[in-house]
C-alpha positions as CSV (number, residue, x, y, z in Angstrom):
1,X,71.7,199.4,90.7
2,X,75.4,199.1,89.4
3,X,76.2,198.5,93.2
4,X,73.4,195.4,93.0
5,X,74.6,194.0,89.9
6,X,78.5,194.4,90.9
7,X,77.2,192.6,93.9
8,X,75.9,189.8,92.2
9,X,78.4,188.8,90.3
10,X,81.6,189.0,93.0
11,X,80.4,187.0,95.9
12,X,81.9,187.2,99.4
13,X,85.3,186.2,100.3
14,X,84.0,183.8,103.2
15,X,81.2,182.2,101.1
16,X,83.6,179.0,100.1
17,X,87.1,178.0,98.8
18,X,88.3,178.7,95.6
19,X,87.9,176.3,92.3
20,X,91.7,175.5,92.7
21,X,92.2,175.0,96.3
22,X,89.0,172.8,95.4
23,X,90.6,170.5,93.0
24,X,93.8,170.0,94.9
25,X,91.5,168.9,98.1
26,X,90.2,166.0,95.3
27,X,93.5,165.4,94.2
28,X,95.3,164.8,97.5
29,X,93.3,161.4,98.0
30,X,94.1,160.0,94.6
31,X,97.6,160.8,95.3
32,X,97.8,159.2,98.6
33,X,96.0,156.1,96.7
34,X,98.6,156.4,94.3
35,X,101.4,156.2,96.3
36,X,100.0,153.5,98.4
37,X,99.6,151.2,95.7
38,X,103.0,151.9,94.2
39,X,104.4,150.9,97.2
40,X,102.4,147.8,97.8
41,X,103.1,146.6,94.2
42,X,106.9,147.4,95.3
43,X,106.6,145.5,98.1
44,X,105.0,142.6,96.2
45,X,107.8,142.5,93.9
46,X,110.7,142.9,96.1
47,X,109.2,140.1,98.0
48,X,108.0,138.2,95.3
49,X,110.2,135.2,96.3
50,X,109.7,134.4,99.6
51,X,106.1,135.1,99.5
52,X,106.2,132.5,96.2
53,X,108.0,130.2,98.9
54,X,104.9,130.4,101.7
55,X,102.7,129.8,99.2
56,X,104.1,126.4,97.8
57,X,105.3,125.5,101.5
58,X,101.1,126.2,102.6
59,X,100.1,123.9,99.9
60,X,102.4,121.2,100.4
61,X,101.9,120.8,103.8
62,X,97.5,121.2,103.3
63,X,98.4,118.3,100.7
64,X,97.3,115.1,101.9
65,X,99.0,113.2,98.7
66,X,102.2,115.6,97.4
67,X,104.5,114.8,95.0
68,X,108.1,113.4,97.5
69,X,110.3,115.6,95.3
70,X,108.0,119.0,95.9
71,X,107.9,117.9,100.0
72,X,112.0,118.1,99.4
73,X,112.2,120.9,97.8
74,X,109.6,122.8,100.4
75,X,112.0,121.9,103.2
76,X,115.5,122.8,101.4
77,X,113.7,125.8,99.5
78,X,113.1,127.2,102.8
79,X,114.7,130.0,104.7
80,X,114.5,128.0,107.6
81,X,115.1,124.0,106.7
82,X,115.0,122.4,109.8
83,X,111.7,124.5,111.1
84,X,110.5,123.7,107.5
85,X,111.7,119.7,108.3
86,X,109.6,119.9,111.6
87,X,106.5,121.7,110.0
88,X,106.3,118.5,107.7
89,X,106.5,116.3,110.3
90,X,103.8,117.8,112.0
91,X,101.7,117.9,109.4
92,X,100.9,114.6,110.9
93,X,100.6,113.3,107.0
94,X,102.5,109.9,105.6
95,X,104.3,111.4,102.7
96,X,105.4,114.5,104.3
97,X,106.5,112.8,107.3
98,X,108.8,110.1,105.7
99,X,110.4,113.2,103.5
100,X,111.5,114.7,106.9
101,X,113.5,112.1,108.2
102,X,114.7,111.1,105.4
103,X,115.9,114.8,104.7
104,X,117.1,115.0,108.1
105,X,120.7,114.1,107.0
106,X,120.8,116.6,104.5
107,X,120.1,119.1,106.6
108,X,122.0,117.9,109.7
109,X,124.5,116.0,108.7
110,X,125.9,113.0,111.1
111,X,129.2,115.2,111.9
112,X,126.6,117.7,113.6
113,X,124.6,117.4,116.8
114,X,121.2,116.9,116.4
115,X,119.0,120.3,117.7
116,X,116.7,118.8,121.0
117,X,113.4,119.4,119.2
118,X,115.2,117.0,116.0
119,X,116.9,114.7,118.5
120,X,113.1,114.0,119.8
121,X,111.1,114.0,116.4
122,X,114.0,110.9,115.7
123,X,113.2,109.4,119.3
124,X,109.7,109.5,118.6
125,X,110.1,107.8,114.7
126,X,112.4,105.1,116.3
127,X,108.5,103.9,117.4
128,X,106.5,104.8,114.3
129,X,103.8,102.9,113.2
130,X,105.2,103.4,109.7
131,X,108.1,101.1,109.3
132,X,109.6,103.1,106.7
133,X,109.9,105.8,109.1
134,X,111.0,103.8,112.1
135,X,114.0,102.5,109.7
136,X,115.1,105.5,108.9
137,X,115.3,107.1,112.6
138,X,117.1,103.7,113.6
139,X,120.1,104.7,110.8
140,X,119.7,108.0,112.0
141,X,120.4,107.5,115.7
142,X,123.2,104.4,115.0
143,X,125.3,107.0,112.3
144,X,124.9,109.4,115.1
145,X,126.2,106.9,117.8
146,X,123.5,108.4,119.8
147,X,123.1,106.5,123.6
148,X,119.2,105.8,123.1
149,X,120.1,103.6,120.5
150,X,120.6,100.7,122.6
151,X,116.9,100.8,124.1
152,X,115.2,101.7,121.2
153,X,116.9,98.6,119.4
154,X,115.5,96.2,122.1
155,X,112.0,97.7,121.5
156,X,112.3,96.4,118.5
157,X,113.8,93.0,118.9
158,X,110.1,92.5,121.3
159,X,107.8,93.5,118.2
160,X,105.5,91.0,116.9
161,X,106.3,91.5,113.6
162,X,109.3,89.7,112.3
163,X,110.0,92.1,109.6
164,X,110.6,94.7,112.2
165,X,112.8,92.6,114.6
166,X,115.2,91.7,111.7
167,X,115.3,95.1,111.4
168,X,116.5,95.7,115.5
169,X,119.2,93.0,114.7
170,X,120.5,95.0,111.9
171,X,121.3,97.8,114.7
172,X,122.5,95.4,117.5
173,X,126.0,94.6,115.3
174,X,126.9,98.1,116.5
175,X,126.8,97.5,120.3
176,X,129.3,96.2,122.7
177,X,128.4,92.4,123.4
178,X,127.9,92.7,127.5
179,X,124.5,94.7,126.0
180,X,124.1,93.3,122.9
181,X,124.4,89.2,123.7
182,X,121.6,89.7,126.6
183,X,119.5,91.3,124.0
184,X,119.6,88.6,121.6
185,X,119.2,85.5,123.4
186,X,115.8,85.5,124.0
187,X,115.3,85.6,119.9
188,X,116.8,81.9,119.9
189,X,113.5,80.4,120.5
190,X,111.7,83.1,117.5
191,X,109.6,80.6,115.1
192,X,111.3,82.7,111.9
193,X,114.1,80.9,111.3
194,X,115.2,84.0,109.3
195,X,115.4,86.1,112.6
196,X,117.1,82.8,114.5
197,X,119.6,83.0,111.6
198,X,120.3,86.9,112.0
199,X,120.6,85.9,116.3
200,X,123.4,83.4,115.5
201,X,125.2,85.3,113.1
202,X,125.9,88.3,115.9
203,X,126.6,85.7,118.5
204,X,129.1,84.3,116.1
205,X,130.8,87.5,115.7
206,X,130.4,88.2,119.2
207,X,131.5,84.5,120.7
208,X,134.2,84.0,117.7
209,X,132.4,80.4,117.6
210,X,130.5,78.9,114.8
211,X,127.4,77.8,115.3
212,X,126.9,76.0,112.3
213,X,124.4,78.5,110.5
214,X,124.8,80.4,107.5
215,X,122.6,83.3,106.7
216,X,122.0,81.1,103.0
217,X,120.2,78.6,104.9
218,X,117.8,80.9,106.4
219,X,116.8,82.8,103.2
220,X,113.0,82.2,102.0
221,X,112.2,81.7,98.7
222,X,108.6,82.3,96.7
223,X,106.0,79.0,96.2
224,X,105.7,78.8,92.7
225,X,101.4,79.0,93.5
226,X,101.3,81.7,95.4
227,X,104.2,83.9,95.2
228,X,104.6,84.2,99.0
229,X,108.4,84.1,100.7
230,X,108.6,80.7,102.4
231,X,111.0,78.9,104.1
232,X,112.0,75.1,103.3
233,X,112.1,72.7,105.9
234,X,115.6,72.5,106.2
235,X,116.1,76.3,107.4
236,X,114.0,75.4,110.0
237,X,115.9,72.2,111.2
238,X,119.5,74.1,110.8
239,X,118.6,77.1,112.9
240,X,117.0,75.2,115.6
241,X,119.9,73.0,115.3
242,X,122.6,76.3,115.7
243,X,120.4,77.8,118.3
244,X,120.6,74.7,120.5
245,X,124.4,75.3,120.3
246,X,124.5,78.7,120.8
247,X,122.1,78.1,124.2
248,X,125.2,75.9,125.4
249,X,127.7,78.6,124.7
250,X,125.6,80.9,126.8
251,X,125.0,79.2,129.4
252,X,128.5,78.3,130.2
253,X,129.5,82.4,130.0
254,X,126.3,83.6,131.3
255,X,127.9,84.9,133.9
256,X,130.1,87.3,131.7
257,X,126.7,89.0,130.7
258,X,124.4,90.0,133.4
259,X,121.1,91.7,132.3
260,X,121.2,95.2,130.9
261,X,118.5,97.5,132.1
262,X,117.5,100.1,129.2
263,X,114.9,102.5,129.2
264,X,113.4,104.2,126.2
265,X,113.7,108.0,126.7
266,X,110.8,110.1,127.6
267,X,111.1,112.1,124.5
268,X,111.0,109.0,122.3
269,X,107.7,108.2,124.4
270,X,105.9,112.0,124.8
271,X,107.4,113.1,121.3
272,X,104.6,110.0,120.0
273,X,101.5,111.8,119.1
274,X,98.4,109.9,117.6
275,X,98.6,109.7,113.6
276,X,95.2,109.7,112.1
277,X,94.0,108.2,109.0
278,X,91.7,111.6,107.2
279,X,88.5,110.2,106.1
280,X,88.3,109.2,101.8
281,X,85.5,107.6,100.1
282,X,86.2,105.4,97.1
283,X,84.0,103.1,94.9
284,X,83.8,99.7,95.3
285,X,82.9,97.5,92.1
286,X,78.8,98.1,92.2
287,X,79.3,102.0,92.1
288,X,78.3,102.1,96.0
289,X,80.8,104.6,97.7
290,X,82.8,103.6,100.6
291,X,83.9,105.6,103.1
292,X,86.7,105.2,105.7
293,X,84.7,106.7,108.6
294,X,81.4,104.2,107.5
295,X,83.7,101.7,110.1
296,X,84.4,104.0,112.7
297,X,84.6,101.7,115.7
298,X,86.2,98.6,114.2
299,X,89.8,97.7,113.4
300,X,90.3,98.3,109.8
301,X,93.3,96.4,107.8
302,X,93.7,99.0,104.5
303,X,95.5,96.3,102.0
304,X,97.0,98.1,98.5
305,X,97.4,95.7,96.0
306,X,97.1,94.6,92.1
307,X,95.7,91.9,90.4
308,X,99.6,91.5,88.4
309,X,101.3,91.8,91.6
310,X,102.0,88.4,92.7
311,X,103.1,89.1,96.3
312,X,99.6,90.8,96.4
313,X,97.6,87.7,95.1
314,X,99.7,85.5,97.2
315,X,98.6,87.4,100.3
316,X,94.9,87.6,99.6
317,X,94.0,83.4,101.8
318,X,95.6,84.9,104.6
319,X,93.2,87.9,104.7
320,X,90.2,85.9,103.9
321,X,91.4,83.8,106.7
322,X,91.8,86.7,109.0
323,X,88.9,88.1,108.0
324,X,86.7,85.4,108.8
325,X,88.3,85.1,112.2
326,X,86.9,88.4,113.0
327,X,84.0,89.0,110.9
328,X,82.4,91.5,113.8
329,X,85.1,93.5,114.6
330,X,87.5,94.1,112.3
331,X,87.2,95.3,108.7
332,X,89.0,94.4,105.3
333,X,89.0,96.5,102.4
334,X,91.4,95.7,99.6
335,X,91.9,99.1,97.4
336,X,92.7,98.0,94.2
337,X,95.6,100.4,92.6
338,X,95.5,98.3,89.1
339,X,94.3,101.8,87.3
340,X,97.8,103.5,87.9
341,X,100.3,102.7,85.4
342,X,102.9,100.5,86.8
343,X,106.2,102.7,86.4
344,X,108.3,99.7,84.8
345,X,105.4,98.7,82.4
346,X,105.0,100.4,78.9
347,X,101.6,100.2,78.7
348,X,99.4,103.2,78.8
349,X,96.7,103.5,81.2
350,X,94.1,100.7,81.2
351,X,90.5,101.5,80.6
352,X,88.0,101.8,84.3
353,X,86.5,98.7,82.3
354,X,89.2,96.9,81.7
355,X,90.2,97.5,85.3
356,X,86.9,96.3,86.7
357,X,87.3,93.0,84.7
358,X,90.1,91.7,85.9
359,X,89.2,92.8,89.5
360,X,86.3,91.5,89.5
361,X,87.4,88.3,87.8
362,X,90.4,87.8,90.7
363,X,87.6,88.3,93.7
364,X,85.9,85.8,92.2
365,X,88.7,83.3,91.0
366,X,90.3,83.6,95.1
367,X,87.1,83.8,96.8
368,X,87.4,87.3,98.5
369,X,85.5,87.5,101.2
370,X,86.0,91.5,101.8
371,X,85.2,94.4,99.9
372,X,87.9,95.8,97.4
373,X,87.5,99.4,96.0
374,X,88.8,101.0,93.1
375,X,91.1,103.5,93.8
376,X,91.3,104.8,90.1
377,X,93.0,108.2,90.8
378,X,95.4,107.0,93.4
379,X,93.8,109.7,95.8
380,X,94.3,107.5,98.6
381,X,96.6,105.5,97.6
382,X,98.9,108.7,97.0
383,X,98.2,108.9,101.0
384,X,99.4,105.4,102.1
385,X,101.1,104.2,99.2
386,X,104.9,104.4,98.9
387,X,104.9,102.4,95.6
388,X,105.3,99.2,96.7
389,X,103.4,96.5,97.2
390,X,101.3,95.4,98.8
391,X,101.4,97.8,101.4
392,X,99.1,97.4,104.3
393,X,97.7,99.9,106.8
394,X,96.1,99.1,109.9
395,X,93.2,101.6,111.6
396,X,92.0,101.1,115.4
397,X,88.9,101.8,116.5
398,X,89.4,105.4,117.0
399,X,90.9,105.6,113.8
400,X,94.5,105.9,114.8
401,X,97.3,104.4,112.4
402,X,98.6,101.5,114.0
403,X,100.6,100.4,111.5
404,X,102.1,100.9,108.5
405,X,104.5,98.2,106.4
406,X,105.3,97.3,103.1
407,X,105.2,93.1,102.3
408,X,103.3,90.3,103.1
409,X,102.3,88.6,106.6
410,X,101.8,85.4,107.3
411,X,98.2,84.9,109.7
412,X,99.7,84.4,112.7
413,X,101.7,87.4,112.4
414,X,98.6,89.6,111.2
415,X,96.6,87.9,114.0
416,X,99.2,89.3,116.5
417,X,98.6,93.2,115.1
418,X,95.3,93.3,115.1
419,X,95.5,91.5,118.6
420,X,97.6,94.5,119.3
421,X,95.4,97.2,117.4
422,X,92.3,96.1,119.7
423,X,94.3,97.6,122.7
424,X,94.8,100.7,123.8
């Protein structure tokens, strides 16, 4: 019986493990656990920097409206600048993209050569539909004396838009004159007697004749109605009058300037992708929401303007003009920035009533003949908008970005994009 009760109580060796070798097998997973975490939370803060980076860098870049200064400071900020440069321009966004080449001097300065994958993003943005963007790849290239200049400055001496052919004859000053004279001879006949005046003043400097042009008799001046840059009647007469001179010049030392065959590069060509304008929805003036893609199909002229900015009300005949020139395939919307507080004013922000008010009072004072929305956030106007005004943005069909420019255009000249946004 003492055998039976010993028995009992002392069980057999191989019946299990002990009670310590027990708690040390539960222990050894919360150790592991332990250790594991330490290590990740080291980790975490030893890397706490650039993973802080990555973070801001994904979130500029998803932004479709940032802040210029936080675009800067993603692409400077960066272990990497120039990848960071390109991963803005990719982004395929209008903010980030004019950042990036106008950072590209900081991060390559003129001194430098330009890496091939920059040397074709510039290429590329010497043919942007944003003429911000194309001016700034034009300095970039002529600082850099690069040899596709030449081409890429006649591209834009055949633009339809005189704004961006002034902006090809700023460049031209910089080539020789047996490229640069058979360039600019064609622009003698231009109807902007602005652009005529710019044509004479390089063939002055190139011929060491006068032509009997100033660039003071070519400068347009706003009509006290509407606002809008016009030119007398005089600057017309003058320049027609120097480029009949300057055609006699020419012809008598054609000979010394045979035509100059230039091609474009193929970077500047394939390094082009499509820029697409992402969809937005904004109220117009009855509450009804507008969206973007509710015109898919149609040509659509985005127009950024306010009812103080007098450039912007000087502008609005021409669009109702255009507008009525294509009421079936082309679409107007004005978007109507008046709730963001201009940044020289000292007034607060006005009141969405207040707002709606005088909108609605200038569509019906000027007879607008389009819609006009309320962009009372700046949401998309953060998108387009540089901060000037009025800036217009033209959609194709497919809802590609055509162009992009800051100013006022004259009919015939907005006639001639959207001619050109109808084609492929």
């Amino acid at each position: 019986m003492n055998g039976e009760i010993s028995g009992s109580q002392n069980p057999p060796a191989n019946s299990g493990c002990s009670c310590a070798a027990h708690v040390r097998s539960r222990r050894l997973p919360r150790l592991l656990l332990l250790v594991l975490g330490l290590t990740l939370l080291g980790g975490v803060w030893l890397f706490r920097q650039p993973l802080r980076q990555h973070i801001f860098a994904e979130g500029v870049l998803a932004n479709d409206a940032p802040a210029p200064d936080a675009v800067q400071a993603m692409i400077h900020n960066a272990p990497d600048p120039r990848a960071a440069l390109l991963a803005a321009w990719n982004t395929g966004k209008i903010v980030q993209r004019q950042v990036a080449i106008q950072e590209l001097a900081q991060i390559v300065p003129y001194g430098q050569p330009l890496p091939p994958a920059l040397r074709a993003l510039v290429l590329a943005a010497a043919l942007d539909p944003d003429l911000d963007v194309r001016e700034q790849a034009l300095d970039n290239l002529d600082y850099r004396h690069d040899p596709a200049l030449p081409a890429l400055v006649a591209a834009q001496l055949r633009d339809v838009d005189p704004q961006v052919r002034l902006l090809g004859l700023m460049h031209v000053q910089h080539l020789p004159a047996t490229v640069g004279v058979p360039l600019v001879v064609p622009l003698l006949e231009d109807r902007n007697p602005q652009v005529v005046a710019w044509t004479l003043s390089q063939l002055q400097r190139w011929s060491g004749q006068s032509f009997g042009v100033k660039m003071a008799d070519a400068v347009p001046i706003p009509d006290k109605k509407t606002g809008i840059q016009e030119f007398r009647p005089a600057s017309y007469a003058k320049t027609r009058a120097g480029a009949e001179l300057a055609k006699v010049w020419y012809t008598k030392h054609k000979a010394g300037f045979p035509p100059v065959r230039l091609r474009i590069p193929a970077a500047a060509r394939t390094g082009r992708r499509p820029l697409y304008a992402a969809d937005f929805g904004l109220p117009a003036l009855n509450g009804r929401r507008v969206r973007l893609s509710d015109y898919r199909g149609k040509v659509v002229l985005l127009n950024f303007w306010t009812t103080w900015c007098t450039a912007c009300v000087g502008e609005i005949p021409e669009l109702i003009a255009l507008q009525n020139h294509h009421l079936k395939h082309l679409v107007i919307l004005g978007v109507s920035l008046d709730s963001i507080p201009d940044e020289d004013s000292r007034q607060g922000t006005p009141s969405p009533e207040a707002v709606r008010r005088k909108v609605a009072r200038t569509i019906r004072e000027r007879g607008i003949n389009y819609p006009v929305l309320l962009d009372e956030k700046d949401s998309v106007g953060g998108r387009f908008n540089g901060g000037e005004l009025p800036t217009t943005v033209i959609i194709d069909a497919q809802g590609r970005i055509r162009r992009r420019f800051i100013g006022p255009r004259s009919l015939p000249v907005f006639e001639a994009m959207i001619a050109e946004a109808f084609k492929p």
